[in-house]
C-alpha positions in Angstrom: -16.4 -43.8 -51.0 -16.9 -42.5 -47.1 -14.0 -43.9 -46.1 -12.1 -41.4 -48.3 -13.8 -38.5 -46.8 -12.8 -39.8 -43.7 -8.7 -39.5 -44.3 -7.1 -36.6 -42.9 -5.5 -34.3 -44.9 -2.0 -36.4 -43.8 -2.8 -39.7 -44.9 -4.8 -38.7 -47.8 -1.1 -37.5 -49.3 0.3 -40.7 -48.5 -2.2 -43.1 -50.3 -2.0 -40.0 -53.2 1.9 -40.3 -53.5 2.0 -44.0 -53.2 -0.6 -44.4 -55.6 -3.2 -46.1 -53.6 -5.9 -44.1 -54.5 -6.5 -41.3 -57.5 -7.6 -37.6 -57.0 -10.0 -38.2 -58.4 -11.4 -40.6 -56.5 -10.9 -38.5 -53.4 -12.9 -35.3 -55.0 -15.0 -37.6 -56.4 -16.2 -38.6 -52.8 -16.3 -35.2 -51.6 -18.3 -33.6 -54.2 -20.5 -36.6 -52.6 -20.6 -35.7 -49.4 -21.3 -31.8 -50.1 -24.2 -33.0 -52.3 -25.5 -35.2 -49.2 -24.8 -32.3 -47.0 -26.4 -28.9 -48.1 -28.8 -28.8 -45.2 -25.6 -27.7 -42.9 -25.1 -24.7 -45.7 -21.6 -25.0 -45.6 -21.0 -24.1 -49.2 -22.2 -20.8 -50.7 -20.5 -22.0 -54.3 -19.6 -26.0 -55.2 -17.0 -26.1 -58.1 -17.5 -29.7 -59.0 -16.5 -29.1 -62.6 -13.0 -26.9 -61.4 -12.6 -29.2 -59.0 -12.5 -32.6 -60.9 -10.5 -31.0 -63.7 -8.2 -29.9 -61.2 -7.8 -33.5 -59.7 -7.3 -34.9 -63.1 -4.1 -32.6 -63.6 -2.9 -33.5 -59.9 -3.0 -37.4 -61.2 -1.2 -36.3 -64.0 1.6 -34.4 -62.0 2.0 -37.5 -59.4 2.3 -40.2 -62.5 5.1 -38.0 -63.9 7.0 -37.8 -60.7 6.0 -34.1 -60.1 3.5 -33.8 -57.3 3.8 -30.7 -55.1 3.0 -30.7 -51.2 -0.3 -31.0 -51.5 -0.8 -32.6 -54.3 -4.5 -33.6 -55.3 -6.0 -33.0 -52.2 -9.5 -31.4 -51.8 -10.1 -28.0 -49.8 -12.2 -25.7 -49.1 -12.0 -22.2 -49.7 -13.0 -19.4 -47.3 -15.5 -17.0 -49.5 -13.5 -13.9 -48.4 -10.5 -14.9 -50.7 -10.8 -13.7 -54.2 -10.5 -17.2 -56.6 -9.6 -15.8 -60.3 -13.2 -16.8 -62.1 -14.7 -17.8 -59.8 -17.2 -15.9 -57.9 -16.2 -14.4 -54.9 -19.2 -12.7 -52.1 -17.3 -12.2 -48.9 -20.9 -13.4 -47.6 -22.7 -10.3 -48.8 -25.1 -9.1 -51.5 -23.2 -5.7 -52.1 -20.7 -8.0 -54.2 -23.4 -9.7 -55.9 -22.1 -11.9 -59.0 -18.7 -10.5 -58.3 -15.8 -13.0 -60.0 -12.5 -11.8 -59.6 -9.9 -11.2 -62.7 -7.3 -12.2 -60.1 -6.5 -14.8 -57.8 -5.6 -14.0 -54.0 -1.9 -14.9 -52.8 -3.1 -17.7 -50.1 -5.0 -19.6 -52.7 -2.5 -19.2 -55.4 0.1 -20.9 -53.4 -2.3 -23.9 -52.6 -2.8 -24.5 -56.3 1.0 -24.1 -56.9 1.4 -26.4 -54.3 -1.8 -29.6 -56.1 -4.3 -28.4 -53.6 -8.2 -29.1 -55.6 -10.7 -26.3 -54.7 -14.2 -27.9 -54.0 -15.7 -24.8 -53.6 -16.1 -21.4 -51.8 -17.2 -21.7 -48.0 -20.0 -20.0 -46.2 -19.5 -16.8 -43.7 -20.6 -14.2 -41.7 -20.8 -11.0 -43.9 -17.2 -9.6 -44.6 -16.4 -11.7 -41.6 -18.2 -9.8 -38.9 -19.7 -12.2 -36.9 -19.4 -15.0 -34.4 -22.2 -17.3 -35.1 -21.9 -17.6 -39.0 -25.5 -15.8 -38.9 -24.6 -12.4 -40.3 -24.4 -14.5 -43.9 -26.5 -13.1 -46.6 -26.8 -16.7 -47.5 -28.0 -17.5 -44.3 -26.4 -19.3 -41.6 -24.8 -22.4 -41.6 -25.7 -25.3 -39.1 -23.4 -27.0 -37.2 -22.8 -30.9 -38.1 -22.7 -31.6 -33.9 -25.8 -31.8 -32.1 -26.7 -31.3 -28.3 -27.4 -34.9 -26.2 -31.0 -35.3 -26.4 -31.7 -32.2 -28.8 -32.5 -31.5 -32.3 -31.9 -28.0 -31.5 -29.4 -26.2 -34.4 -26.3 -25.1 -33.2 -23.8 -22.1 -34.6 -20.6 -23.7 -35.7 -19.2 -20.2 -34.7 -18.1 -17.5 -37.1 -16.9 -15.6 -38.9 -15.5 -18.9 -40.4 -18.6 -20.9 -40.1 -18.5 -22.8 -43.1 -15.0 -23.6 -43.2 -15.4 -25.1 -39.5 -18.3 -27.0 -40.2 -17.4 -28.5 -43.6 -14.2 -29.4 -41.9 -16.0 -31.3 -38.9 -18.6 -33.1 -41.2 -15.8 -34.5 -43.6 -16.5 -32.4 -46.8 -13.4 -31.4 -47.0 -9.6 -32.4 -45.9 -8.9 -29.1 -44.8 -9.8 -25.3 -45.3 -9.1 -21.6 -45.3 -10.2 -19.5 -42.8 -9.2 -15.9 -41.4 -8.8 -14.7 -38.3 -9.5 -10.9 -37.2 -10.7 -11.7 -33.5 -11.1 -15.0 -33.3 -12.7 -16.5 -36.6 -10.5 -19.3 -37.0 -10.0 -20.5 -33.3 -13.7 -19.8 -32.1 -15.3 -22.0 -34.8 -12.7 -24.7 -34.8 -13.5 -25.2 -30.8 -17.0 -25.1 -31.7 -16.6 -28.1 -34.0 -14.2 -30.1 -32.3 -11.2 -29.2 -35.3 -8.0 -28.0 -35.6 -8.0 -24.0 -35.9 -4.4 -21.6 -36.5 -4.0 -17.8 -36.4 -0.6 -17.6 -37.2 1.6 -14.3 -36.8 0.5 -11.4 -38.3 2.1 -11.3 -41.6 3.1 -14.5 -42.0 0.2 -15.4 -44.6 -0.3 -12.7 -47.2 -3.6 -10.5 -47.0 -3.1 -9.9 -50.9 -6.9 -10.7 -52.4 -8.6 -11.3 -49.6 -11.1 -8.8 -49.3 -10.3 -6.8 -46.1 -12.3 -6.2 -43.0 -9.5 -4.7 -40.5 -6.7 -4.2 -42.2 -4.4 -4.6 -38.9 -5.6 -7.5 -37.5 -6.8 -9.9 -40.4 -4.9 -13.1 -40.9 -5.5 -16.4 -43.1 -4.8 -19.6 -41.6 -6.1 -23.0 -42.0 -9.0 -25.0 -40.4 -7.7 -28.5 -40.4 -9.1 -32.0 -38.9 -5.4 -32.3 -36.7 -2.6 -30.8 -35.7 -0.5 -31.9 -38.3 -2.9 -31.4 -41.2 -3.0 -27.6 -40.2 0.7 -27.8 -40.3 1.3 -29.3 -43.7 -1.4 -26.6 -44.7 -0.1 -23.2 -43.2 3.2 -24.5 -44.7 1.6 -23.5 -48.4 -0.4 -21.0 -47.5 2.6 -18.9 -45.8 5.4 -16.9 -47.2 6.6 -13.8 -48.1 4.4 -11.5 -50.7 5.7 -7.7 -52.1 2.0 -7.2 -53.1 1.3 -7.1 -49.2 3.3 -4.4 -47.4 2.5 -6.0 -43.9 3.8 -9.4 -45.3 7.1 -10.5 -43.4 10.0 -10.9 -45.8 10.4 -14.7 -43.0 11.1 -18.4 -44.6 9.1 -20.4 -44.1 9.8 -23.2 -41.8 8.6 -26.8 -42.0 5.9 -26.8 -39.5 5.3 -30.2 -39.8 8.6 -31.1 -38.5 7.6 -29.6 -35.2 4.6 -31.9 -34.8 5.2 -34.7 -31.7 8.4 -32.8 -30.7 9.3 -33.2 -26.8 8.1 -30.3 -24.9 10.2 -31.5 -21.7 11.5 -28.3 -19.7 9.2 -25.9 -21.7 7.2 -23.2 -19.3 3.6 -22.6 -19.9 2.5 -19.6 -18.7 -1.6 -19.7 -17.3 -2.8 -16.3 -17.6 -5.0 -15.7 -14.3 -7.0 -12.7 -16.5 -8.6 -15.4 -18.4 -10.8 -17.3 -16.0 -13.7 -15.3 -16.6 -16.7 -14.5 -14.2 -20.0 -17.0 -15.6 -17.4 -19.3 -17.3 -18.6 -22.8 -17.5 -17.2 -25.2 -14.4 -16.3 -27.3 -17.6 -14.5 -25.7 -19.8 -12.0 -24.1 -16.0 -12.2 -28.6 -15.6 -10.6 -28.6 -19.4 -8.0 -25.7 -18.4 -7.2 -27.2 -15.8 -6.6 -30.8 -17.5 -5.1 -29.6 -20.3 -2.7 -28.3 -17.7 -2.2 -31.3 -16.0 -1.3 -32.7 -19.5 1.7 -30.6 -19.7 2.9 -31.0 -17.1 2.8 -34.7 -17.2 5.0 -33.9 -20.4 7.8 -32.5 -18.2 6.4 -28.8 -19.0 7.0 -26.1 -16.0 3.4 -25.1 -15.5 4.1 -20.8 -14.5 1.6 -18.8 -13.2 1.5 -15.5 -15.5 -0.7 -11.9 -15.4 -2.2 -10.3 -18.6 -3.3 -7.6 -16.6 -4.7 -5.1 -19.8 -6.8 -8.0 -20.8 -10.2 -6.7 -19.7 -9.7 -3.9 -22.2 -9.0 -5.9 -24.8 -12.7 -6.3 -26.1 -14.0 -2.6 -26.0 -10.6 -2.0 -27.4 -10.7 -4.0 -30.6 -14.4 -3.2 -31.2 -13.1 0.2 -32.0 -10.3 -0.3 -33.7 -12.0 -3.0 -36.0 -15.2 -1.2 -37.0 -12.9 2.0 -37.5 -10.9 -0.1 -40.0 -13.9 -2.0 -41.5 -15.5 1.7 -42.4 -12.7 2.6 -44.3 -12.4 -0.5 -46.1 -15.8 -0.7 -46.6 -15.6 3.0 -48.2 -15.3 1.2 -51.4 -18.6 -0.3 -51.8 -20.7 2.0 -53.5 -21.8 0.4 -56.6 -19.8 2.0 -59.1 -17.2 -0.1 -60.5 -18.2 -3.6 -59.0 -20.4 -5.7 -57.7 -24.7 -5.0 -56.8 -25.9 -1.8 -57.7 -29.4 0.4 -57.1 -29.8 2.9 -59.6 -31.4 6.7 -58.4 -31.9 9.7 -59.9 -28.1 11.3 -58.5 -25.0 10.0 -57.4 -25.6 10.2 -53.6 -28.9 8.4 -54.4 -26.8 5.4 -55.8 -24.2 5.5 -52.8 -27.0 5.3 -50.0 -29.5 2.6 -51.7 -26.6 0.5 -53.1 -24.7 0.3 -49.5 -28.7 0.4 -47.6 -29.7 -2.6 -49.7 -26.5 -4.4 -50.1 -24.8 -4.1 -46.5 -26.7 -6.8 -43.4 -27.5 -5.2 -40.2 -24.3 -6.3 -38.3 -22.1 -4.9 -40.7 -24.3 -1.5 -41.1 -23.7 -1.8 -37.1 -20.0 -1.5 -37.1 -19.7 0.6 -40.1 -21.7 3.7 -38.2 -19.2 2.4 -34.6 -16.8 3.1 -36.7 -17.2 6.2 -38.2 -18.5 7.1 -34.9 -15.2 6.8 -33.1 -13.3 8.2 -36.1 -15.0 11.4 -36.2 -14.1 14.8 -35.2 -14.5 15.2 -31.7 -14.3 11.5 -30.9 -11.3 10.8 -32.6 -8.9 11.5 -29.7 -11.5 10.2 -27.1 -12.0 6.5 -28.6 -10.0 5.5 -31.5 -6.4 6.8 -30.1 -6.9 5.8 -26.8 -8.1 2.1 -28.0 -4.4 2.2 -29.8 -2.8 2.9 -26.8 -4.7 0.0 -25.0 -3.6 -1.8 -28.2 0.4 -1.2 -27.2 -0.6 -2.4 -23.3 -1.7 -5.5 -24.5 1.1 -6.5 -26.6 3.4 -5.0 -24.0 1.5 -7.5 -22.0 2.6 -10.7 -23.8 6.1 -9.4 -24.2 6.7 -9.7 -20.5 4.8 -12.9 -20.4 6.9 -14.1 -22.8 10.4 -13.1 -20.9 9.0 -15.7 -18.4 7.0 -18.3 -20.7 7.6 -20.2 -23.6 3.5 -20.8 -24.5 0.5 -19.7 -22.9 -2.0 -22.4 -22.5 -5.9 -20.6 -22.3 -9.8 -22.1 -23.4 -10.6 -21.0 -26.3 -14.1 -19.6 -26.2 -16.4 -19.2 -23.1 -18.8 -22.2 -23.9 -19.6 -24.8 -26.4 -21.7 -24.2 -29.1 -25.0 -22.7 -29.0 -28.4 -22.1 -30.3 -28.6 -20.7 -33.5 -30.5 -17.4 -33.0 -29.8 -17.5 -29.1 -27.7 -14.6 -29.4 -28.0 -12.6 -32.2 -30.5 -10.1 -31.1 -28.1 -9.3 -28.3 -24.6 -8.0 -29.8 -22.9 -7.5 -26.6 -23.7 -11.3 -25.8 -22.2 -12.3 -29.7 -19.1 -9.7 -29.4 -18.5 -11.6 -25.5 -17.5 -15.0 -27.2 -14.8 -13.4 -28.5 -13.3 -12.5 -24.9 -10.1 -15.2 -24.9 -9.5 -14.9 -28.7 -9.1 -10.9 -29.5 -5.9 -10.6 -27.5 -3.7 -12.2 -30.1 -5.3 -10.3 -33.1 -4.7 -7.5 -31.0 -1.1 -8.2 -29.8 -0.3 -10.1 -34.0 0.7 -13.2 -32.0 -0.1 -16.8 -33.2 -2.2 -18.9 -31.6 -3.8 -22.4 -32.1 -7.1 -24.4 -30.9 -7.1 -27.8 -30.0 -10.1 -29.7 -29.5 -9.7 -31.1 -26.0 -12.6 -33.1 -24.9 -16.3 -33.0 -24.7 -19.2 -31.1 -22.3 -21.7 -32.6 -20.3 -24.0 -32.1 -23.6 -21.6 -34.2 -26.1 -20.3 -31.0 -27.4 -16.8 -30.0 -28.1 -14.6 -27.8 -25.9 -10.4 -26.3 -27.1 -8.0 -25.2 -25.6 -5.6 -22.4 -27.3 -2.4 -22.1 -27.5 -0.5 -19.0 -27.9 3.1 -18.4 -28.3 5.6 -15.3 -28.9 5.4 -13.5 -32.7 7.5 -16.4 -35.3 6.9 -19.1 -32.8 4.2 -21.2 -34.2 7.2 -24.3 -34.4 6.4 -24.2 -30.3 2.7 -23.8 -30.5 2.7 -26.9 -32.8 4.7 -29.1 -30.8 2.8 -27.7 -27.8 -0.6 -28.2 -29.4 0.2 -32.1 -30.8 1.2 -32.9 -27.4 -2.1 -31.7 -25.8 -3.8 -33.2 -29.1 -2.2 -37.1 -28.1 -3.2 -36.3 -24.3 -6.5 -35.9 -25.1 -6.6 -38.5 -27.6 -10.0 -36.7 -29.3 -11.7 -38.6 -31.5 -15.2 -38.0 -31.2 -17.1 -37.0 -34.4 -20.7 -35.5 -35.0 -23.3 -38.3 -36.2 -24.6 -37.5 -39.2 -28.3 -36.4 -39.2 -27.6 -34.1 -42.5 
């Protein structure tokens, strides 16, 4: 049954529509390998039961000639997307037992489309979090392990689980969301395919909100074209999201192994940062040298705002996740701490229900939003906001792609970091810019550190342009030819 686990999201669909093999099989040997797997914590909810009923009506649909795009394969599901049923934590007790009487748009379109849900996916607590550690289910492990360690490593965050589960072949392919970087942070972590598309282009209907702004679903995926045939169900146009683009959808896929011959790639000279390891500049650098090899023009470009672009969105986020966060106080939904008056209620339920890194931001946030401070910190982060997108505009009069690492280092120690937030919030450094900016971007795993640990490189490209950041990103994906995988210890 490992060998089915072992398919990518691609050829799974082919042996599915030819017939070669059931959905049920395939669950089948998934729900295996999750068993098999628990000490990585990927899962915070398995759905075996949902998820071989499901697979029996996607063998139903393909033997009456009606399969849909993504017809009986198993995913995983993100826990910040509300699944109708099906309990739905955000990674946080304040929701407790919380099961939604509605199903989010992103998942909706996956099950319109066959996709199987395996289960809901372990993460940093409404998302806030680069390690996966912030989880009030407590952090999951990452399936790679350091040369000559047994040392736990972070598979990154806030998309932990859907990385990791991804990596260790529990699922085919994922959900994951992206506010600064928690799609294409833990998919270099974990040596897998990560996508931030445009803002908008996936709707943020049921998908409980962090920063309103800058969230954006995308998929975590095993290769290039896997995320592809995935972001192809998961996009489109919602009226129940008033930031969704009103955009078809293109085929995504069909950009996948394009030529890039005469393309210029812009190498932003803002992003080699100071303490940056000598390998992952030696990975920039190749992944450069790839390009041009496939007739790209490599173009030396400035981001000159970038430096601002961390202190910047650690305003504007935790001044968005305060608001949205507003809503938590017990009353209508989810945990609850009784007290002898209503303000009683409000401050134990939030106190008891809310993790440290989340009470963090909440109190930056209505920090910067307050009277007095408003003008001095929240506006002026807006304006640096407008810089940085202004930023990429003129990039992109002279670029077609920028080609950038993804994070600042390979994975590391669980616990390493997490009593220093300034040292968490820094791994975030090449990734916040396109939240900031609503541009898609991509990671591609790209090789391997001295340590046996993955290193990507990202891809960004201008807003609606993720048919370039595909074809750019399979090209670097055959260059490097990656196809190293974490031995199983779990």
């Amino acid at each position: 049954m490992s060998e089915l686990t072992s398919l990518t999201l691609a050829e799974a669909l082919r042996g599915l529509s030819e017939k070669r093999v059931s959905s049920v099989e395939i669950t089948q040997a998934h729900l295996v390998a999750i068993e098999a797997a628990r000490g990585l914590n990927a899962f915070v909810l398995e759905t075996p039961d949902q998820a071989l009923a499901m697979a029996r009506a996607s063998d139903e649909r393909i033997a009456r000639g009606e399969a849909g795009p993504l017809e009986g394969a198993p995913l995983g599901i993100k826990d910040l997307f509300c699944t109708k049923g099906v309990r739905s934590t955000a990674g946080s007790k304040i929701l407790g037992d919380f099961k939604p009487p509605y199903e989010s748009t992103v998942t909706a379109n996956l099950w319109r489309d066959g996709a199987v849900m395996l289960g809901k996916l372990n993460m940093d607590e409404f998302a806030m979090g680069s390690s996966n550690e912030t989880s009030a289910f407590g952090p999951v492990v990452n399936p790679w392990k350091s040369r000559g360690s047994n040392q736990p490593l972070t598979p990154g965050g806030s998309s932990g689980g859907s990385a990791a589960a991804v990596a260790a072949d529990l699922v085919l392919g994922a959900t994951a969301t992206d506010t600064g970087g928690s799609i294409r942070q833990p998919a270099s972590l974990t040596g897998t395919v990560g996508v931030k598309p445009t803002y908008g282009r996936c709707s943020r209907w049921g998908v409980v909100a962090f920063a309103s702004s800058l969230d954006q679903a995308g998929p975590i995926a095993k290769t290039v074209e896997d995320a592809a045939i995935m972001l192809a169900s998961m996009s489109g146009h919602d009226p129940k999201d008033s930031t969704s683009l009103p955009m078809e959808v293109p085929d995504f896929r069909s950009f996948v192994g394009r030529s890039i011959r005469g393309l210029r790639i812009g190498v932003p000279k803002e992003y080699r940062a100071d303490g940056m390891p000598p390998e992952i500049d030696a990975l920039w650098e190749q992944g450069v040298a790839w390009l041009r090899d496939a007739g790209c023009e490599i173009v030396d470009v400035s981001l000159p705002h970038t430096k601002y672009a961390l202190p910047a969105y650690y305003i504007i986020a935790p001044a968005e996740a305060s608001s949205n966060l507003a809503r938590y106080d017990g009353m209508r939904y989810g945990a609850r701490v009784d007290g002898p008056n209503l303000t009683d209620v409000y401050e134990g339920t939030r106190a008891d229900g809310f993790g440290e890194e989340v009470k963090r931001r909440i109190l930056i946030g209505t920090y910067v939003l307050s009277a007095g401070y408003y003008d001095a910190y929240y506006i002026k982060a807006l304006k640096v906001r407008r810089r940085i997108a202004d930023d990429f505009t003129q990039a992109f009069d002279k670029v077609d792609a920028l080609l950038t690492p993804t994070a600042p280092s390979a994975a590391f120690a669980l616990g390493n970091k997490s009593a220093d937030p300034i040292a968490m919030y820094l791994n975030d450094i090449f990734t916040v810019t396109v939240n900031l900016a609503g541009l898609p971007g991509m990671s591609v795993p790209g090789g391997l550190d001295a340590s046996g640990l993955p290193l990507g490189l990202q891809v960004i490209t201008r807003p609606l342009d993720e048919a370039t950041m595909f074809s750019v990103a399979s090209v670097l994906e055959r260059a490097a030819g990656f196809g190293a995988k974490p031995l199983r210890w779990w």
